[in-house]
Structure formats: C-alpha cells, structure tokens
LORO-614432 format. One record per residue (C-alpha): x, z negated, y negated; residue number from 1; residue in three letters; chain. Coordinates in nm, 3 decimals, m for minus. Layout:
N
ATOM        c1        c3        c2     n   res   chain
ATOM         X         Z         Y   NUM   ALA       A
...
***
This chain:
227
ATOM        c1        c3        c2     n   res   chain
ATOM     0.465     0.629     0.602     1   UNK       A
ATOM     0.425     0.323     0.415     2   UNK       A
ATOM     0.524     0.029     0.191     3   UNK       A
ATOM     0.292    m0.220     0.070     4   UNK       A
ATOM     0.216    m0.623    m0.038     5   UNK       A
ATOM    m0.032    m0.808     0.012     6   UNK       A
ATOM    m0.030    m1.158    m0.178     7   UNK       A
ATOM    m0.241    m1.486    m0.272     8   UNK       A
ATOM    m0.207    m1.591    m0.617     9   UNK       A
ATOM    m0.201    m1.989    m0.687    10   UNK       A
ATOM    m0.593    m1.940    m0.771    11   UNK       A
ATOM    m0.711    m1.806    m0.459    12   UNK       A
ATOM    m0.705    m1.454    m0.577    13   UNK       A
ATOM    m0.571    m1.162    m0.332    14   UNK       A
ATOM    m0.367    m0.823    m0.433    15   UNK       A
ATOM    m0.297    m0.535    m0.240    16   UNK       A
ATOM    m0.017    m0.292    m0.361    17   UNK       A
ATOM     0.046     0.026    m0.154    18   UNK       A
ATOM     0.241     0.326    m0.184    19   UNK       A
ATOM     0.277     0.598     0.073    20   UNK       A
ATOM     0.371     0.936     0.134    21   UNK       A
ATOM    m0.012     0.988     0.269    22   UNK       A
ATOM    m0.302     1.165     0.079    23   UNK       A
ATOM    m0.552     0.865    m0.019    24   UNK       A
ATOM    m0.355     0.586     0.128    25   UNK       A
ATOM    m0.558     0.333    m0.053    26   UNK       A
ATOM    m0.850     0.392     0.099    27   UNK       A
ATOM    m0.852     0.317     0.450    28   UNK       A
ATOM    m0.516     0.067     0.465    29   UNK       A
ATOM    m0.621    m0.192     0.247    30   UNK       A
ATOM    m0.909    m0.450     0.322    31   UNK       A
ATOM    m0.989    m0.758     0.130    32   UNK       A
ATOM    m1.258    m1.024     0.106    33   UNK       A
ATOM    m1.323    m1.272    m0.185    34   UNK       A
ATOM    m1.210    m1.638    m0.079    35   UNK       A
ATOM    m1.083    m1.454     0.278    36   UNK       A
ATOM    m0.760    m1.298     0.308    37   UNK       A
ATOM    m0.646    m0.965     0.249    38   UNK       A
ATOM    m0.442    m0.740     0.476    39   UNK       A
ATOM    m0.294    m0.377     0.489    40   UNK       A
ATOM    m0.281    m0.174     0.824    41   UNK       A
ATOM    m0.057     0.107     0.835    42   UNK       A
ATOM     0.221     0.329     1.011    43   UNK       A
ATOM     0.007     0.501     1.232    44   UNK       A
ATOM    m0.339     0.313     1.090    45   UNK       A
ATOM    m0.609     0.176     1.261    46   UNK       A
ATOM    m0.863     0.173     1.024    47   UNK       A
ATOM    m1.070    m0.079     1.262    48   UNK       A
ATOM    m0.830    m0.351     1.225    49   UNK       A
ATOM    m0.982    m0.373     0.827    50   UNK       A
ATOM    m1.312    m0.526     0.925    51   UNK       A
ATOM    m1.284    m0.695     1.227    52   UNK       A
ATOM    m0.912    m0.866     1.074    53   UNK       A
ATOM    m1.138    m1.023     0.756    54   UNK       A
ATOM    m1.418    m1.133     0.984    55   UNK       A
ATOM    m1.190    m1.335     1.209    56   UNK       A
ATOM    m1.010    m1.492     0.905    57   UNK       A
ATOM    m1.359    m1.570     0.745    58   UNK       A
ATOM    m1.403    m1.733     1.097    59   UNK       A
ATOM    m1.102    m1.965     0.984    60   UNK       A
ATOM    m0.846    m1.804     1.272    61   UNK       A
ATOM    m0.496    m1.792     1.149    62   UNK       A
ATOM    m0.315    m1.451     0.992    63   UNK       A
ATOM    m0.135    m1.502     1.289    64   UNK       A
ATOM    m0.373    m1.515     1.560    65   UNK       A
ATOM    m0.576    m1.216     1.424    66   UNK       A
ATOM    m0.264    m0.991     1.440    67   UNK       A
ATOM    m0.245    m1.118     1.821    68   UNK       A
ATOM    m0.532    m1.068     1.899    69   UNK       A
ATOM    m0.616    m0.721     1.725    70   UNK       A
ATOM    m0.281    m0.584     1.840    71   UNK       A
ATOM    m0.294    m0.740     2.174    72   UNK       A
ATOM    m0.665    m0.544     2.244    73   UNK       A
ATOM    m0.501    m0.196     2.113    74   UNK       A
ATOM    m0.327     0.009     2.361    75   UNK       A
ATOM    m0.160     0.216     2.030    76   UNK       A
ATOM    m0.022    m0.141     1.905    77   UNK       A
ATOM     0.340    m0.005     1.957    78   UNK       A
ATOM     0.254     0.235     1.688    79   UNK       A
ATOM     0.079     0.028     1.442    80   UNK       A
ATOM     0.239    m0.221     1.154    81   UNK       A
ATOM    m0.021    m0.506     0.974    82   UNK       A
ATOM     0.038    m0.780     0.792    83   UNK       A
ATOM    m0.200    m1.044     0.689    84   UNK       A
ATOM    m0.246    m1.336     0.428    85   UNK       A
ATOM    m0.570    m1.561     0.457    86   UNK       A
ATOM    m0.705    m1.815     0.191    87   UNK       A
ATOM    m0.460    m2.097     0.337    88   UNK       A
ATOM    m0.123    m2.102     0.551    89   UNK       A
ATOM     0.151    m1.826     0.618    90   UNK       A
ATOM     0.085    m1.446     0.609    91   UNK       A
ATOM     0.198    m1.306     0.900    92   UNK       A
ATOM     0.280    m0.929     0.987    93   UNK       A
ATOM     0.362    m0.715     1.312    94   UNK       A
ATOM     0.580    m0.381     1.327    95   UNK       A
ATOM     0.517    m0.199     1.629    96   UNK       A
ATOM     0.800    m0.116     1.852    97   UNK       A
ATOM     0.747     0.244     1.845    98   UNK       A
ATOM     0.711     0.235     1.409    99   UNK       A
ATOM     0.967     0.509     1.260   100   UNK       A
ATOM     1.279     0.401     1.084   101   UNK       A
ATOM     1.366     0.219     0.893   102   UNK       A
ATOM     1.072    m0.014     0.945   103   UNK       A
ATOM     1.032    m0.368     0.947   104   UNK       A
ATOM     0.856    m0.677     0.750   105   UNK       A
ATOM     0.927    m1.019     0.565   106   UNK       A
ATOM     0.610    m1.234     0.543   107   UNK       A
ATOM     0.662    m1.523     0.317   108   UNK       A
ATOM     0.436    m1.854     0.222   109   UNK       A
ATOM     0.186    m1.670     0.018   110   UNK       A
ATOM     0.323    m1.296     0.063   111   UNK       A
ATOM     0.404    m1.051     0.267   112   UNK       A
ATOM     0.584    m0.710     0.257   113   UNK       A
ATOM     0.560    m0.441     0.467   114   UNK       A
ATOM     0.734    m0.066     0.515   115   UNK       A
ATOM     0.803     0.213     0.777   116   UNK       A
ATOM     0.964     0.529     0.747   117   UNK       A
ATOM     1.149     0.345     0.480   118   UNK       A
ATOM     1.504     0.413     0.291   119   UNK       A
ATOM     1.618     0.121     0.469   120   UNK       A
ATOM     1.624    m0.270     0.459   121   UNK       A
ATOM     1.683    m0.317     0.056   122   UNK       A
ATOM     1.385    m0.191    m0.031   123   UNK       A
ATOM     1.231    m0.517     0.160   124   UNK       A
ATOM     1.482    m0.721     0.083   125   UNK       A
ATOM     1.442    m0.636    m0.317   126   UNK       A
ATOM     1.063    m0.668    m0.327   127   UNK       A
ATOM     1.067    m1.002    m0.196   128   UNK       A
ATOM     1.367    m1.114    m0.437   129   UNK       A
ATOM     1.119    m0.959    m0.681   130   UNK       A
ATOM     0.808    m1.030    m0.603   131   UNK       A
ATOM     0.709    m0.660    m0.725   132   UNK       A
ATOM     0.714    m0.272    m0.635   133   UNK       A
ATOM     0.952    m0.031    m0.633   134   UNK       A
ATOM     1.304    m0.051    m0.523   135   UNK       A
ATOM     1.320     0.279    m0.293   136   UNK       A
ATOM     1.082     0.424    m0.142   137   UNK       A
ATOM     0.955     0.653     0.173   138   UNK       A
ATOM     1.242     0.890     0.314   139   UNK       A
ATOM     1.000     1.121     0.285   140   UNK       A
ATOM     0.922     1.119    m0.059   141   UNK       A
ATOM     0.590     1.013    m0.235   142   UNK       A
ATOM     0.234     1.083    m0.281   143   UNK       A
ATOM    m0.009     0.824    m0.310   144   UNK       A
ATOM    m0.054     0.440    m0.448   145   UNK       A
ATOM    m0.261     0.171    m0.482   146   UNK       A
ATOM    m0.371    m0.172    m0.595   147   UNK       A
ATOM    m0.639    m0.390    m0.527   148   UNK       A
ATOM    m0.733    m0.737    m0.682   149   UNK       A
ATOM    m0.985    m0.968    m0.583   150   UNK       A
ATOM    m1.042    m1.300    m0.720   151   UNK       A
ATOM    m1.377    m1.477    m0.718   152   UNK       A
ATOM    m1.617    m1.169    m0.653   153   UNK       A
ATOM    m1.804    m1.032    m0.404   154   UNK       A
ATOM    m1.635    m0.713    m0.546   155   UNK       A
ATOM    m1.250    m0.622    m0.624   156   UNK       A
ATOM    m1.151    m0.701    m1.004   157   UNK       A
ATOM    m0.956    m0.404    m1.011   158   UNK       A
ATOM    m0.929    m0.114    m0.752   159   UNK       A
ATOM    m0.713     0.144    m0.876   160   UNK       A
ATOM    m0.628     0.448    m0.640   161   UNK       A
ATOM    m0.365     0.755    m0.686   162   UNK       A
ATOM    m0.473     0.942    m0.409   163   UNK       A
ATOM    m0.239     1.245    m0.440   164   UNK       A
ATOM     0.004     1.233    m0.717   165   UNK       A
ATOM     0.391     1.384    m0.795   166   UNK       A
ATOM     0.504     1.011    m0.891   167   UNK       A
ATOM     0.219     0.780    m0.752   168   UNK       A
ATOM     0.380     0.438    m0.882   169   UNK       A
ATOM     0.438     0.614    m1.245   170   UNK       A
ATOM     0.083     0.718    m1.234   171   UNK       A
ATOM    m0.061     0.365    m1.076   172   UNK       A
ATOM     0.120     0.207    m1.394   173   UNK       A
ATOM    m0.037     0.399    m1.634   174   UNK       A
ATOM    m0.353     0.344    m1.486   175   UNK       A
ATOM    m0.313    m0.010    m1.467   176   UNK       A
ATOM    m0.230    m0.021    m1.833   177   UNK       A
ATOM    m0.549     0.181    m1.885   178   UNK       A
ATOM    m0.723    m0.050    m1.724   179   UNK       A
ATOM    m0.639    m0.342    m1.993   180   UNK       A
ATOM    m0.775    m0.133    m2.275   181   UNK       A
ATOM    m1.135    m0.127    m2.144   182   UNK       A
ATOM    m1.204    m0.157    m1.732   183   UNK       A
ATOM    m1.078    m0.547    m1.662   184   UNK       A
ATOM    m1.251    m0.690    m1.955   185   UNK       A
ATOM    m1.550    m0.463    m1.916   186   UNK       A
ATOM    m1.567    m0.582    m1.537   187   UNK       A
ATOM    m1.556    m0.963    m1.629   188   UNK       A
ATOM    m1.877    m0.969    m1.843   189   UNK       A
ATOM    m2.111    m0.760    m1.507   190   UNK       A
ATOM    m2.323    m0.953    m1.309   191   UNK       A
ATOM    m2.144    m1.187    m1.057   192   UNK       A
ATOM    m2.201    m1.505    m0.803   193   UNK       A
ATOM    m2.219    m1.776    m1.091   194   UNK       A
ATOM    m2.393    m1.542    m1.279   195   UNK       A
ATOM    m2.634    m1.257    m1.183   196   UNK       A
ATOM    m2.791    m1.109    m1.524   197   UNK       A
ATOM    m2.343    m1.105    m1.634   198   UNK       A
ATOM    m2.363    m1.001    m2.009   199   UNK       A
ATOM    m2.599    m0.812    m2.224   200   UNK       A
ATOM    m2.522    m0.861    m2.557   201   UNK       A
ATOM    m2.309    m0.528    m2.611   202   UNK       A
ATOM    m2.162    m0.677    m2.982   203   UNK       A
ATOM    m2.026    m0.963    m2.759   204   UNK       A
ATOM    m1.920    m0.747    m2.513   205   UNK       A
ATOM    m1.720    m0.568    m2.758   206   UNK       A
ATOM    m1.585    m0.882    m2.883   207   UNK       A
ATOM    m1.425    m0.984    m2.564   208   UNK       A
ATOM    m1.294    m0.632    m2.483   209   UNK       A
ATOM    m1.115    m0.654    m2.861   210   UNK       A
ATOM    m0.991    m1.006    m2.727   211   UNK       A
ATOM    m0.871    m0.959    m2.416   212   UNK       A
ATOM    m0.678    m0.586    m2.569   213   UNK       A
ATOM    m0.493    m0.859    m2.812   214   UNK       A
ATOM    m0.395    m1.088    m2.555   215   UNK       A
ATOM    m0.242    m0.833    m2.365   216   UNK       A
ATOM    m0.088    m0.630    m2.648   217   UNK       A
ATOM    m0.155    m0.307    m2.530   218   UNK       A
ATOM    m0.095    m0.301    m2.158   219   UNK       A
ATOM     0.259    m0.483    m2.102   220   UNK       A
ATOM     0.048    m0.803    m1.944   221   UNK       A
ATOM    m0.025    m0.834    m1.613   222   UNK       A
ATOM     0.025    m0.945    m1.267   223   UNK       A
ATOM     0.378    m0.880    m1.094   224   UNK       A
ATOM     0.206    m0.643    m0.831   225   UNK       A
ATOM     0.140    m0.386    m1.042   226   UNK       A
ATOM     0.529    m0.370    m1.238   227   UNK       A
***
C-alpha cells in the first residue's frame, strides 16, 4: 500500500515522507515527536503503534526494542510493516511476513525506507542511493502523499498532506514549493518553547518572509525528502 522515509537530520530534526495508494495516508501512518523519534506504520496500519511507539522512545528504549515489543503484543503483526528512527542510534524497521509483494525495508544510520505492494526492490534500493522520493511506485498506482518535518517544536514545521490526488508526489512538490513563498517563514516567527509571545511586529514579519523567499529563490531549496 505504501512507501515512505522517515529520517533524522544532523540537527536533531525528523521528516516523514509518504506516498500511498490510500485516501489520506498521511494522517494516521505518520507520528512524530520533537527531540523523540519519528516513525511510519503501514501495510495493513495499526494506528496504535503511533502513540504508544513515541512514548517508549521518549522513555529512551531503542527503535529496535519498540518494534519488538509493539509487534510482539499484536496478534496482526504478520500483517503490519514499521520502521522507526529515535533521537540517537539506528532506525530500525519490521515487514510482516504476511505484507504483499514486493515488500521489504533498508534501515540505515539515520534513515530508514520502507514499501509494500511495491514495483519491486529498486525502488528501495534507489531511495536509499538517493536519499529522496520517487523511483517507482505502488503496483497499484497512486493516490495520496505526505511530508512531515519537525525540528525543535512542540509542533511539526511543515505538515503537508495530499490526501486524494491523480499524481500525489507532483502535487506534494508543488505544495512544498508553496510552502517557501509564505507558510515556513510565516511558521518560524509564531510562538514557540524559547519563545512564547513568537513575533508581532507584522513589518518585520514581512521582512523575514521577503528574506527567506530570496534565499530560496522561489521554491528550488529545500530538504532532500521532499525532491
């Protein structure tokens, strides 16, 4: 049903890219928590795995121990696939044994990817050589996408959904260049941990929104998860 990444960035952020042939596939599949992990549950989801994976890896148990032990205390574990990446260590993943062809995973140092119902190995193999999405895609064919970043929050820095869409990844990529015209800079002057009035001076606001749209020259910036 699904492909997806979930990945820690040198500063301790977390993304989430999905992409499924499943109406609203972001919103159920992908759980994160700021300074926590991240993790994606999917084949034939189990939506409960989202909260109670995060709390044990804010409890400082490995990405491999939660997968145990939330797969070992689910009698539809031959069904499911999850992978998980905390703040520290190894992600780690599980594809049950009962997942649909072609399905499998590869979780890396600070990565994982993740796919069922699949094309077949290469698209994997290709997202890993490339760190990104894309590559092939569900035998099926396609309906929805995501992405999720969250850096240093108690909320996501970007949450972008396609719930139901002819070419979800097209469509997430426009969005995500959207976003760079207005939404990310927008979302780094609100109120936040280390700062809980954010900013109110809407002249400055403006200012940084202009700066950030120059940096980024118009939406061909950004992180490798959403290319």
């Amino acid at each position: 049903m699904t492909w997806s990444i979930v990945a820690r960035d040198a500063d301790g952020s977390f993304g989430v890219a999905i992409a499924s042939r499943f109406l609203a596939v972001g919103a159920l599949c992908v759980h994160t928590r700021r300074a926590v992990g991240a993790l994606s549950t999917q084949a034939l989801m189990n939506p409960l795995y989202g909260p109670a994976g995060i709390d044990l890896l804010a409890d400082g148990v490995a990405p491999e121990i939660v997968i145990a032990r939330l797969t070992d205390a689910d009698e539809g574990r031959a069904q499911r696939q999850l992978h998980v990446i905390g703040a520290r260590g190894r992600a780690a993943a599980y594809t049950g044994k009962q997942c649909i062809d072609w399905c499998g995973h590869r979780a890396c140092e600070d990565f994982s990817v993740a796919g069922n119902m699949l094309a077949g190995t290469d698209v994997l193999d290709a997202t890993v050589a490339a760190y990104a999405a894309g590559a092939g895609g569900d035998k099926r064919g396609k309906q929805a996408a995501a992405l999720r970043i969250h850096g240093d929050e108690d909320y996501p820095s970007l949450d972008l959904r396609v719930d139901d869409h002819e070419e979800p990844l097209a469509e997430l990529r426009r969005l995500y260049a959207k976003s760079l015209e207005r939404l990310q800079p927008f979302i780094a002057c609100l109120p936040g941990r280390h700062d809980p009035v954010g900013l109110l001076q809407r002249d400055e606001i403006e200012r940084r929104v202009e700066a950030f749209v120059a940096e980024h020259q118009g939406g061909r910036g950004g992180p490798g998860l959403a290319s």
